[in-house]
SEMI-545848 format. One record per residue (C-alpha): z, y, x. Coordinates in nm, 3 decimals. Example, Ala and Ser with C-alpha at 12.3 -4.5 7.8 and 13.67 -1.06 7.14 Angstrom:
# residues 2
- pz;py;px
- 0.780;-0.450;1.230 $
- 0.714;-0.106;1.367 $
This chain:
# residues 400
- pz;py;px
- -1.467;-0.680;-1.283 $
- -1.428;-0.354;-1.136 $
- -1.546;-0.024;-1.360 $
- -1.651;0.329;-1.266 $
- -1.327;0.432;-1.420 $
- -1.104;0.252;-1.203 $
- -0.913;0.417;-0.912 $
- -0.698;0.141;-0.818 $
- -0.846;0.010;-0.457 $
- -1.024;-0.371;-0.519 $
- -1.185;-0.566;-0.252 $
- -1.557;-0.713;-0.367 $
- -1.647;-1.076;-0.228 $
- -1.954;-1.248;-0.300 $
- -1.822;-1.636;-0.447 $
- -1.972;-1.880;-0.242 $
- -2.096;-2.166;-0.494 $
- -2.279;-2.460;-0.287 $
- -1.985;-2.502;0.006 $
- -2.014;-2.786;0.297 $
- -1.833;-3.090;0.150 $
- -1.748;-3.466;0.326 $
- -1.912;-3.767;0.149 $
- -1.596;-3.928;0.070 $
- -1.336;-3.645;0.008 $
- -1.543;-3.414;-0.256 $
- -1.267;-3.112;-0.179 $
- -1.336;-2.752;-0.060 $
- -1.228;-2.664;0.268 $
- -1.228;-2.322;0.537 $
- -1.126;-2.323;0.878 $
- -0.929;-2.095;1.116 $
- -1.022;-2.030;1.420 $
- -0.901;-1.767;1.713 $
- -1.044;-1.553;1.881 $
- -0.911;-1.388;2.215 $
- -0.968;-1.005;2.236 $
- -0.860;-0.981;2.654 $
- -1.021;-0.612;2.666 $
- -1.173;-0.364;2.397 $
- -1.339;-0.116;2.644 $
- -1.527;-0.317;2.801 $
- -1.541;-0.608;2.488 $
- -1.398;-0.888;2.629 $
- -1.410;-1.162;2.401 $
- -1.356;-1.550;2.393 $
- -1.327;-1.791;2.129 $
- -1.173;-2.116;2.109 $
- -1.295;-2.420;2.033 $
- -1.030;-2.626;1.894 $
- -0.876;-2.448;1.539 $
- -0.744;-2.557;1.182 $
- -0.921;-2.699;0.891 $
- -0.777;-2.646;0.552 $
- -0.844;-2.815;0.256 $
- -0.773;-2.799;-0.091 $
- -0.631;-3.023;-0.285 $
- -0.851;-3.077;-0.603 $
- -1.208;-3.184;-0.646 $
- -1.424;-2.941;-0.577 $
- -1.678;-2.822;-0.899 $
- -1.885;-2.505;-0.926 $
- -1.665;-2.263;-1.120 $
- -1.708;-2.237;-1.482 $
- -1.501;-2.091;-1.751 $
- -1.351;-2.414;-1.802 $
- -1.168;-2.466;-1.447 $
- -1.140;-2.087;-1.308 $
- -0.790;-2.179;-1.369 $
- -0.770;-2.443;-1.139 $
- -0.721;-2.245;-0.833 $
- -0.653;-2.557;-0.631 $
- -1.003;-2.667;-0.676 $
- -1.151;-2.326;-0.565 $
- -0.909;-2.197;-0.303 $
- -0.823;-2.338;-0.009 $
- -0.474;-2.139;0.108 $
- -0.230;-2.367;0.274 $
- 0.016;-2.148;0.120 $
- -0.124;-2.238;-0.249 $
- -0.198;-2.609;-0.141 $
- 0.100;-2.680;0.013 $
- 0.327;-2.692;-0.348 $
- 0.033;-2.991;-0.507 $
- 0.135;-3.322;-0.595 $
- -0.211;-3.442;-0.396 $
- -0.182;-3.253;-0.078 $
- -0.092;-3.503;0.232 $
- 0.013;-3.460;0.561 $
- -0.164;-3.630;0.800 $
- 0.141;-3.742;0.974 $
- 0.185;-3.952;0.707 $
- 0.383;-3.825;0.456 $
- 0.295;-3.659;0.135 $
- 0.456;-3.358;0.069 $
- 0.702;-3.555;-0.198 $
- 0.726;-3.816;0.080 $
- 1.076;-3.896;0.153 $
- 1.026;-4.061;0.504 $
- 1.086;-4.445;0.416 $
- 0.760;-4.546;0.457 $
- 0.736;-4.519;0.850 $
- 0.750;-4.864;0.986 $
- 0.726;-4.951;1.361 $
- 0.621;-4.565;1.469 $
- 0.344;-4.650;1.262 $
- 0.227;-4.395;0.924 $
- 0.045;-4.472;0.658 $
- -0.201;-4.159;0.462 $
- -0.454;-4.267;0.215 $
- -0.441;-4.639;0.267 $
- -0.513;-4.544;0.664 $
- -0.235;-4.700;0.906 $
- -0.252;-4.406;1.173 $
- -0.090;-4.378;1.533 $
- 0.206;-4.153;1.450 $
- 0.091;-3.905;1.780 $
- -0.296;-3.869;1.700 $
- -0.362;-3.472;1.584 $
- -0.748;-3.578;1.552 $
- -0.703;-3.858;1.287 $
- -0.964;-3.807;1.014 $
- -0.707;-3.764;0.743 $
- -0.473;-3.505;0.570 $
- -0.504;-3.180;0.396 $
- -0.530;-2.995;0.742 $
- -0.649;-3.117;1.067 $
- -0.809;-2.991;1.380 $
- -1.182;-2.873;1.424 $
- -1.237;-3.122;1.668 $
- -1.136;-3.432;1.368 $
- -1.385;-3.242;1.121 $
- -1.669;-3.175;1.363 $
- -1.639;-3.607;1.462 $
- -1.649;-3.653;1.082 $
- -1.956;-3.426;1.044 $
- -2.162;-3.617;1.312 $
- -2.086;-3.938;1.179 $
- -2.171;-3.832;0.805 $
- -2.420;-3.555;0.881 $
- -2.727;-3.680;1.082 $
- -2.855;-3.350;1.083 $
- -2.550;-3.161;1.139 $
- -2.591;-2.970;1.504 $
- -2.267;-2.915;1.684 $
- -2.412;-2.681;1.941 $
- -2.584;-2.473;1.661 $
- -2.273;-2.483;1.445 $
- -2.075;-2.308;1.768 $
- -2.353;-2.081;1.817 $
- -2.311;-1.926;1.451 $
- -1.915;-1.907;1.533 $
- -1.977;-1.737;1.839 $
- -2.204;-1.510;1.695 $
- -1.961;-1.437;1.372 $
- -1.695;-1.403;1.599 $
- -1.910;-1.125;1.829 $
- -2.011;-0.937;1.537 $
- -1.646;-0.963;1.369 $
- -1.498;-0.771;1.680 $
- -1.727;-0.512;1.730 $
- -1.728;-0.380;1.397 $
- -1.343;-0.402;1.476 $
- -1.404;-0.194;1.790 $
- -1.393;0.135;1.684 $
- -1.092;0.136;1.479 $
- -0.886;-0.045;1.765 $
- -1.019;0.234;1.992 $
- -0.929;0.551;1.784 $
- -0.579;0.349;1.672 $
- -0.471;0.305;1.991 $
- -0.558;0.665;2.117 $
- -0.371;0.829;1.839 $
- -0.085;0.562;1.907 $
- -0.103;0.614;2.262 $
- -0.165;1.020;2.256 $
- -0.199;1.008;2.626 $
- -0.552;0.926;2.754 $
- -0.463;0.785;3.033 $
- -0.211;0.555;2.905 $
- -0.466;0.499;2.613 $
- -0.737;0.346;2.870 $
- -0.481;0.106;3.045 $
- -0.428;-0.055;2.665 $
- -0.775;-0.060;2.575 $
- -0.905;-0.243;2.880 $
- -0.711;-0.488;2.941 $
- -0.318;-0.404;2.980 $
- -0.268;-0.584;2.653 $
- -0.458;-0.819;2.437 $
- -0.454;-0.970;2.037 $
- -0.532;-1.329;1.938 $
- -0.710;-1.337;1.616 $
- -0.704;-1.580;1.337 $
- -1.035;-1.580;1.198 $
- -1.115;-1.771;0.809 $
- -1.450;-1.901;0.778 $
- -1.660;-2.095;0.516 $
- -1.928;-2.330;0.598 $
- -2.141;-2.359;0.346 $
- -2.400;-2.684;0.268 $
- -2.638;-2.563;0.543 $
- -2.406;-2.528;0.783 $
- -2.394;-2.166;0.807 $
- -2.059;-2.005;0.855 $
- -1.911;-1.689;0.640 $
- -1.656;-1.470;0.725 $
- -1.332;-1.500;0.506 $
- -1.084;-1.286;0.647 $
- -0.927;-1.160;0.953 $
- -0.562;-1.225;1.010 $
- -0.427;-0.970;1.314 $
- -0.133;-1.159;1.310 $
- -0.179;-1.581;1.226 $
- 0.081;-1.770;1.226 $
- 0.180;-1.973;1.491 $
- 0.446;-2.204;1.324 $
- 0.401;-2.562;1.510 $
- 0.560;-2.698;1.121 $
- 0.546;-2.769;0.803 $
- 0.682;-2.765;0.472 $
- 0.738;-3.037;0.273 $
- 0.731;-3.025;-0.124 $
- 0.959;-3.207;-0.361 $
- 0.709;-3.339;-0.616 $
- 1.017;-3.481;-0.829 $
- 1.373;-3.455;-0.937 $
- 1.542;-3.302;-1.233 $
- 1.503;-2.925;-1.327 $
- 1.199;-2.821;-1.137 $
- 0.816;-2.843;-1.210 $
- 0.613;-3.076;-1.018 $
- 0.474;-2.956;-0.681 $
- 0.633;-2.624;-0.671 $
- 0.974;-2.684;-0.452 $
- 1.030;-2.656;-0.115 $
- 1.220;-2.932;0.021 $
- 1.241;-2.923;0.419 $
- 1.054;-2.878;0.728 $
- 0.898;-3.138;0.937 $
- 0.745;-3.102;1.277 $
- 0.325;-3.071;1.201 $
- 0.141;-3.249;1.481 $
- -0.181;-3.091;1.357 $
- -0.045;-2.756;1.406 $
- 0.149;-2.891;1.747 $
- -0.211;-2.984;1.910 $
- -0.435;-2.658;1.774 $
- -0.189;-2.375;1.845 $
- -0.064;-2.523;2.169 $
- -0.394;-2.529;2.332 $
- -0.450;-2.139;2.154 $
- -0.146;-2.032;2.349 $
- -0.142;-2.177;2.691 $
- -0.524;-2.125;2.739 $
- -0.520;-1.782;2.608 $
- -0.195;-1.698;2.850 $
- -0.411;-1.852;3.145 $
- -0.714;-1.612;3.060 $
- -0.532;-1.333;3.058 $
- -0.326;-1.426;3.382 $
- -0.553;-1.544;3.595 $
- -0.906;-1.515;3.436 $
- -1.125;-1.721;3.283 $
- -1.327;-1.942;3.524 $
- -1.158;-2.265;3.544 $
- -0.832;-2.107;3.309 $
- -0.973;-2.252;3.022 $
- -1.118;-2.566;2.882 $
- -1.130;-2.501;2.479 $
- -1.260;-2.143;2.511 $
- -1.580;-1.969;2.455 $
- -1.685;-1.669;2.674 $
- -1.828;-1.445;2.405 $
- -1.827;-1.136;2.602 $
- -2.232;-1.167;2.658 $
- -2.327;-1.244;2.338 $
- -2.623;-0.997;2.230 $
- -2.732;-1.208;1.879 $
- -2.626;-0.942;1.617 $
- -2.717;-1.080;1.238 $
- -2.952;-0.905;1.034 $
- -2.796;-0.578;0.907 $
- -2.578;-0.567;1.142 $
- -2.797;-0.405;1.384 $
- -2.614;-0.051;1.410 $
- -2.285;-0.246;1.588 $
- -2.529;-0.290;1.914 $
- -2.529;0.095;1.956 $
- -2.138;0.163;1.821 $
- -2.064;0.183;2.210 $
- -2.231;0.454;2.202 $
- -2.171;0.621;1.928 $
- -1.785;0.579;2.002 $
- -1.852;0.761;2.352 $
- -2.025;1.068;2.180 $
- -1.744;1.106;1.928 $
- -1.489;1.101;2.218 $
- -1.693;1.366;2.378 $
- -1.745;1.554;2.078 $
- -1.405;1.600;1.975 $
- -1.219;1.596;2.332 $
- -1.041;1.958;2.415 $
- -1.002;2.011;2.031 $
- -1.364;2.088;1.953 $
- -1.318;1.998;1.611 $
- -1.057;2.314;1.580 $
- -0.776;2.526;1.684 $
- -0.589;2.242;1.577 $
- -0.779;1.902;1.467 $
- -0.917;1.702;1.745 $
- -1.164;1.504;1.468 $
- -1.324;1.780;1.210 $
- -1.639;1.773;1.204 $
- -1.757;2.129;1.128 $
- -2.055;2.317;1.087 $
- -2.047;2.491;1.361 $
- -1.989;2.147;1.611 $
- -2.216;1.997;1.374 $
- -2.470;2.225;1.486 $
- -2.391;2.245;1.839 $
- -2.422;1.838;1.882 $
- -2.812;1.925;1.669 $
- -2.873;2.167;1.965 $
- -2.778;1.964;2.217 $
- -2.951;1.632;2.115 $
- -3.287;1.836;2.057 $
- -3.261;1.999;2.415 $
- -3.271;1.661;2.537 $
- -3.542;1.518;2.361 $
- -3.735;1.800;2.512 $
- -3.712;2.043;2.186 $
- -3.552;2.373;2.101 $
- -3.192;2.419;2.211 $
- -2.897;2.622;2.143 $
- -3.114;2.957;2.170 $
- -3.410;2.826;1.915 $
- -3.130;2.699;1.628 $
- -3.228;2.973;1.386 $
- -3.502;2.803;1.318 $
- -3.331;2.497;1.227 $
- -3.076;2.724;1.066 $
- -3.099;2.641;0.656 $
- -3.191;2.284;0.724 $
- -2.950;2.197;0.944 $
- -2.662;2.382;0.723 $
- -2.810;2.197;0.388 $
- -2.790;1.854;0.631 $
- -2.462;1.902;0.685 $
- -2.360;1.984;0.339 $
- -2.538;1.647;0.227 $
- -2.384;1.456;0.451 $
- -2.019;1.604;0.380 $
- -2.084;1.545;0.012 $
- -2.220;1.181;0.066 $
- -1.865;1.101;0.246 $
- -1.658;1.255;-0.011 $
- -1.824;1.002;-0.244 $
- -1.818;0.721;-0.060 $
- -1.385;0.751;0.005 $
- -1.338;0.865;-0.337 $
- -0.956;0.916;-0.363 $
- -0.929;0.788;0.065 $
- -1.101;1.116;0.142 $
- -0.963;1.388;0.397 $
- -1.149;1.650;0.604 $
- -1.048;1.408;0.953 $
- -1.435;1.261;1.051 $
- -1.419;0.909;1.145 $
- -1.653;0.693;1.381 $
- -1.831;0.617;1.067 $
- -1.873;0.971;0.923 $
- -2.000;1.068;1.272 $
- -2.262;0.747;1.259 $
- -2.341;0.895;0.936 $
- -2.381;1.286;1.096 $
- -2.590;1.127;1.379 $
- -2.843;0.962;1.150 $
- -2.859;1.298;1.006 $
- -2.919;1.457;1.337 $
- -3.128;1.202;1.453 $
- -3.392;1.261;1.149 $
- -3.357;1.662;1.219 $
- -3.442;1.581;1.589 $
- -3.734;1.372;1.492 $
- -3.712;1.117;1.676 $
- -3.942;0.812;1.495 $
- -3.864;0.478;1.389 $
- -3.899;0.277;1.097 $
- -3.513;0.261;1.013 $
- -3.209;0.490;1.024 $
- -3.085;0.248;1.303 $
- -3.408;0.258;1.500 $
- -3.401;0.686;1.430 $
- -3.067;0.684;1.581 $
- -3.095;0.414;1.872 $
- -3.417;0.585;1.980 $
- -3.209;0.936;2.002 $
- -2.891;0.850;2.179 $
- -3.115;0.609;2.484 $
């Protein structure tokens, strides 16, 4: 619970309750996937089909005060799963396994006799998208697969552009030089992403986290469930080779390599073009104008408009500027005619500062980011008059 008195920073997440389980193996499960940023101005964006499916390692039960505590029931962290008693590698071994039960390059997991070199078995705590999505269409009859890509594409589309703007202005103010600064940005340098997603019981997918740096460890590590002088489940014993992890990052690596070296038609067979992708979900309407908005705020604080010294203040005096300049194109009064715009457009601005200052609380400073200038272009864009029956149709309708 997080009160009005608290200043410590919290993250809020809505608990998913009804998540997508298998028939026969009642436990909670997310995947990772990756996604391929190539270029950030222009997006270029591909995601791959083949990923990591992570599972926990007790029973799954809607959380009530009597098994909160059970984290492994509710979370589904390799990290956390990993140290349990019940959590099996699907090469075989359990994590307290000591490696006597391979016989004749043969494994057994679960009663299962396996082929020791199969990443796709149906098995284990983790194991690749492409095992799950053959379970799902076995056990699922009206599970979709090209419906269930189509929500990851569009998660992963709307995931990156709501990155956008923060990867623009971080690299400018890493790079300094503009120049420099527009070689990164499109395309002298690119970022896999790991991307954690829920599917919930009608196969739609939710948005974990985003890790800007996955791991790409091709092992394991294996638990020592026994022994004298340590608790069951929580030692680390040794490393084995992870064939799951072998097959999923492999083909992440060498096909994103071939993208970026020598394109993507006929580079890649496990990737997704994204780039096109125009489906934006519901409320998340105002990332198909951010290009836009991005460009203005470039051109708005460019040549240190925002002062003798701050390249991003937003001041009154810009403020009103930009409010001139938008209502000279939209065929109204323009620089010259301001005055009588004068107290409204001050008291606009003064709203709008105030609104921001509560919003960031104790993250406040006078610097405007890309989403304080969204915010000062809705502002403008209802000064302007443009109509529409939204602040995101007000604002589209002003910057076309």
């Amino acid at each position: 619970m997080v009160t009005r008195s608290s200043n410590a920073k919290s993250v809020v997440q809505e608990y998913l309750p009804a998540p997508l389980l298998l028939p026969a193996e009642p436990f909670k499960f997310d995947l990772r996937i990756y996604v391929l940023v190539r270029s950030v101005e222009p997006l270029e964006i591909y995601l791959c089909k083949e990923g990591l499916v992570r599972f926990a390692t007790s029973a799954y039960e809607k959380p009530q005060r009597s098994n909160l505590s059970d984290v492994m029931k509710h979370l589904t962290n390799y990290s956390l799963n990993k140290r349990s008693g019940e959590y099996i590698h699907n090469d075989g071994k359990t994590s307290g396994g000591s490696g006597d039960e391979e016989e004749e390059d043969l494994e057994v997991v679960a009663d299962v006799v396996l082929p020791e070199d199969d990443p796709h078995e149906e098995v284990g705590s983790k194991r690749t998208l492409t095992s799950l999505l053959k379970t799902l269409q076995r056990t699922h009859p009206d599970f979709d697969k090209e419906d269930f890509f189509q929500n990851l594409v569009n998660l992963s589309m709307a995931t990156v552009k709501a990155m956008q703007p923060s990867l623009v202005s971080s690299t400018r103010s890493l790079c300094g030089d503009d120049e420099k600064a527009e070689r990164m940005l499109s395309g002298q340098c690119f970022q896999i992403y790991g991307l954690d997603v829920l599917v919930d019981e009608r196969y739609r997918t939710w948005l974990l986290e985003v890790n800007g740096n996955p791991s790409m460890r091709l092992d394991h590590e294996v638990c020592n469930t026994g022994g004298s002088g340590s608790d069951e489940g929580l030692a680390l014993d040794h490393y084995v080779p992870s064939i799951v992890d072998e097959c999923v990052k492999g083909i992440v690596m060498k096909e994103a390599l071939k993208i970026v070296d020598e394109g993507f038609e006929g580079a890649a067979e496990h990737y997704i073009d994204v780039s096109g992708t125009s489906t934006i979900s519901e409320g998340l309407e105002c990332l198909d104008i951010i290009g836009d908005v991005t460009a203005h705020y470039a051109a708005a604080f460019s040549r240190g408009r925002g002062g003798e010294d701050n390249r991003n203040k937003l001041t009154l005096s810009l403020f009103r500027r930009i409010l001139a300049k938008f209502r000279e194109e939209k065929g109204g009064i323009g620089v010259r005619g301001m005055n009588s715009l004068g107290a409204d457009a001050d008291l606009a601005y003064q709203r709008w500062d105030l609104d921001r200052r509560k919003k960031k609380g104790d993250d406040f400073d006078v610097w405007c980011d890309l989403w304080d200038f969204y915010d000062a272009l809705v502002v403008i864009a209802k000064l302007v008059g443009v109509v529409g029956r939204n602040d995101y149709e007000k604002l589209s309708a002003m910057l076309k």
